[in-house]
Structures are given as C-alpha cells and as structure tokens.
N, C-alpha and C positions, 0 to 999 in steps of 0.2 A: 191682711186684715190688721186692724191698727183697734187697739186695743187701752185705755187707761185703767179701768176696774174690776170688777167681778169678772167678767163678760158671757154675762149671761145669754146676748145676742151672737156671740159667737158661740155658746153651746145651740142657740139653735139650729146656727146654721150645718154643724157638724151631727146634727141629730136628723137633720132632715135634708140635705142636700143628699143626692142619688152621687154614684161615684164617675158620673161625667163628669163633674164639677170638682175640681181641688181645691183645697185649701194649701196654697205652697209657703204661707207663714205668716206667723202672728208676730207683730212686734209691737212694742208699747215705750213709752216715756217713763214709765215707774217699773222700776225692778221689782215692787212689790205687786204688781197686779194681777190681780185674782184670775183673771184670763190666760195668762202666761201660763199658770200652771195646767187648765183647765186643757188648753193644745199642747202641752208636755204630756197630757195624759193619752192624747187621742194621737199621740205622734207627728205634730206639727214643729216643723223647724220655728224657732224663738229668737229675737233679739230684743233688747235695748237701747232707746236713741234717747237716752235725759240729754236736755240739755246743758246741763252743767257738768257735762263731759265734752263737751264740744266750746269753740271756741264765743259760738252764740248761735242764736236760732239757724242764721243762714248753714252755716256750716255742719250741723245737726241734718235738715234738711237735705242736702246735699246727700250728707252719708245716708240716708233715711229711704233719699229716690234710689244711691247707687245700687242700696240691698235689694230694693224691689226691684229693678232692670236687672239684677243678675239672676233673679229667680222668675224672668219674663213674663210679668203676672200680665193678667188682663183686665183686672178688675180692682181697685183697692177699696174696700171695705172701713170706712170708720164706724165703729159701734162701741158707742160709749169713749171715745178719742177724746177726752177734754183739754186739747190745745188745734190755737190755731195752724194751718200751716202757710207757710209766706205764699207770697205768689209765683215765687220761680220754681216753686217743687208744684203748684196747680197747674204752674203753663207746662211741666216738665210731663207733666200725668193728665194731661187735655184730654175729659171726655173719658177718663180711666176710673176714676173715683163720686164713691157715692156716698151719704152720711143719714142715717136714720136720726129725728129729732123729736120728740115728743111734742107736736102743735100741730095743730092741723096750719102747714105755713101759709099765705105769710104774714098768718096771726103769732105771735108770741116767739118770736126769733133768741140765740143766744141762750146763756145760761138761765137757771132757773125759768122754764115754759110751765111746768107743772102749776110751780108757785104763782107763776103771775096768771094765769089763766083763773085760777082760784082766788087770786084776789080782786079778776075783774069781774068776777060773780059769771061768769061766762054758765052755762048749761051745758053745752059737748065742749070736748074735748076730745085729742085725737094723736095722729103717729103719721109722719110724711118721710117717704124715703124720697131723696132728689140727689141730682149730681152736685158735687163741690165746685163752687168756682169762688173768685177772690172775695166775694161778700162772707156776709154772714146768714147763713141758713138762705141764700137767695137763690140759690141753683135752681136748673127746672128742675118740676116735681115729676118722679115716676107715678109713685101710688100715695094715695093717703086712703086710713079709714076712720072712724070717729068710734065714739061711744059718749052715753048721757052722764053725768057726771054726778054723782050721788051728793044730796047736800042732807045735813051740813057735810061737809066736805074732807076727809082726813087724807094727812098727804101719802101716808103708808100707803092704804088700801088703794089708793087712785094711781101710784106709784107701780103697784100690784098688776093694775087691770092695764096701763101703758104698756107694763111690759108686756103684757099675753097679746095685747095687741102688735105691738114689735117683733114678738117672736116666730108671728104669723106672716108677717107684711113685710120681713126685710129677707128672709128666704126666698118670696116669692117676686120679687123685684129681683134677686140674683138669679133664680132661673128663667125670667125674661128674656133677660140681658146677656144671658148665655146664650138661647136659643134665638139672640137676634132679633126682639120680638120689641122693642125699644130704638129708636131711631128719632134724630131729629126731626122738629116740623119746619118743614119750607118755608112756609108762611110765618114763622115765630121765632129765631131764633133764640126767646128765651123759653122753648117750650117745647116738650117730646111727644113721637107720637108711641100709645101703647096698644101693642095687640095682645088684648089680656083677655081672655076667653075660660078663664077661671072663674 
C-alpha cells in the first residue's frame, strides 16, 4: 500500500479486511506520514521512497517496484499517494495497482476533485476506485458510489462524508479482487467486469 498522509484509507482497510487478506507493507514518499505510523501500530512492515533520496523519479521508482517484488504483493494499493508514478513502474505492476479518487470519474480527474466539483455547483458527488494505468485517474473503474452534496457547501464536512464513502468502497473493491470477482471485459479493454453481489 502506498501511502502520503494521515492514511486514513489504509486504517480502513486494516480494520475491516478479514485475515485472508495481507497487508505485507506500507510505504510512502514522506517520512512524516501519518499512515506510516498508523501500520507501525498494526505491525506492517514500512519504507520510504522520497524522492530526493534517489537520483530522480525513475530511480526512486525502480527501488519503489524492487521493494514490492520482493514482498510478492498482488495488489498495490494507493490511498491517498500524492505523486505520480512514471510508466515503467505501471508497466512493471500491469493490472497490479489500483487508486481510490474522490470524483465520481471521469468527472473531476487529478488534484483538487472535491474543490472543483464545488466550484462547478455540481449536486452529487462521489469516490471511484479503478486500476492505475499511465493517465491520470483514467484507469477502468471497479466501483464508484455517489452522495448529494450539501450546499452551501463547506469543504470540511464534504471532505468528511468522501471519506466515509472511501472507507467503505475501497475495502470492498480489495475483496473483490482478492476473491477474483474482477476481471477484464472482452469487449472493452478499457473496462472491467464486476461480480459484485454485495
């Protein structure tokens, strides 16, 4: 799981994933990140990839996939991850990584989704987990769900209810994905099929 802040999406998933499921390590970009300590609590192995330990992005990268191949993950996790990652660590993790985003996509892509949703007077708003591939926020979507958005609009409290949305909807796209319930469509390949019976 890859990690920049609080990470509060990865207490979810350590609060609710059943012990089929591992969490074999968190790593982040900021030493200070709040998540880092939150899997130090729960007994999850930790690193660090800044990149200004490294020689530049690629090379960060590099070290970033070799950590994850040696701990033979199956799934990598960005929640709350605020850096890109190049394309030779997406081609490297093809179909391996996924990234929760606050927008119902592919409304409101990149930084700031909350803000710009609110500034387009929009009514719902929402949380889409999909796989990473070299766009931005373009991957196919596994799950998305929505909610109406209160006006006038404060970005706390809307910030609030994203997350309980998130906290809900990126668990349960990890146990999909576990149980194999997730597979490419034939017919799309920018598009999955879900057997979601929840």
């Amino acid at each position: 799981m890859l990690v920049s802040g609080a990470g509060t999406n990865l207490q979810a998933l350590i609060d609710t994933l059943d012990e089929s499921i591992a969490i074999v390590g968190v790593a982040s970009s900021r030493p200070e990140a709040g998540g880092l300590a939150r899997a130090e609590r729960a007994g999850i192995e930790t690193a660090v990839f800044a990149i200004a330990e490294h020689s530049d992005r690629d090379a960060r990268d590099a070290a970033l996939g070799d950590w994850l191949e040696e701990r033979d993950v199956d799934l990598v996790v960005l929640a709350g991850f605020m850096e890109l990652l190049g394309s030779e660590l997406i081609g490297r993790l093809a179909g391996r990584v996924i990234n929760v985003h606050p927008s119902l996509l592919p409304a409101f892509p990149g930084v700031g989704a909350i803000e710009q949703a609110i500034e387009y007077g929009v009514k719902t708003i929402g949380v889409t987990v999909h796989f990473v591939d070299e766009g931005v926020d373009s991957g196919a979507i596994i799950l998305q769900d929505s909610l109406a958005l209160p006006y006038p609009a404060q970005i706390a409290e809307i910030v609030e209810l994203v997350h309980g949305v998130e906290h809900r909807l990126l668990p349960r796209a990890v146990r999909l994905i576990a149980a194999g319930r997730v597979r490419p469509d034939p017919d799309n390949p920018q598009a999955v099929l879900v057997d979601d019976d929840d």
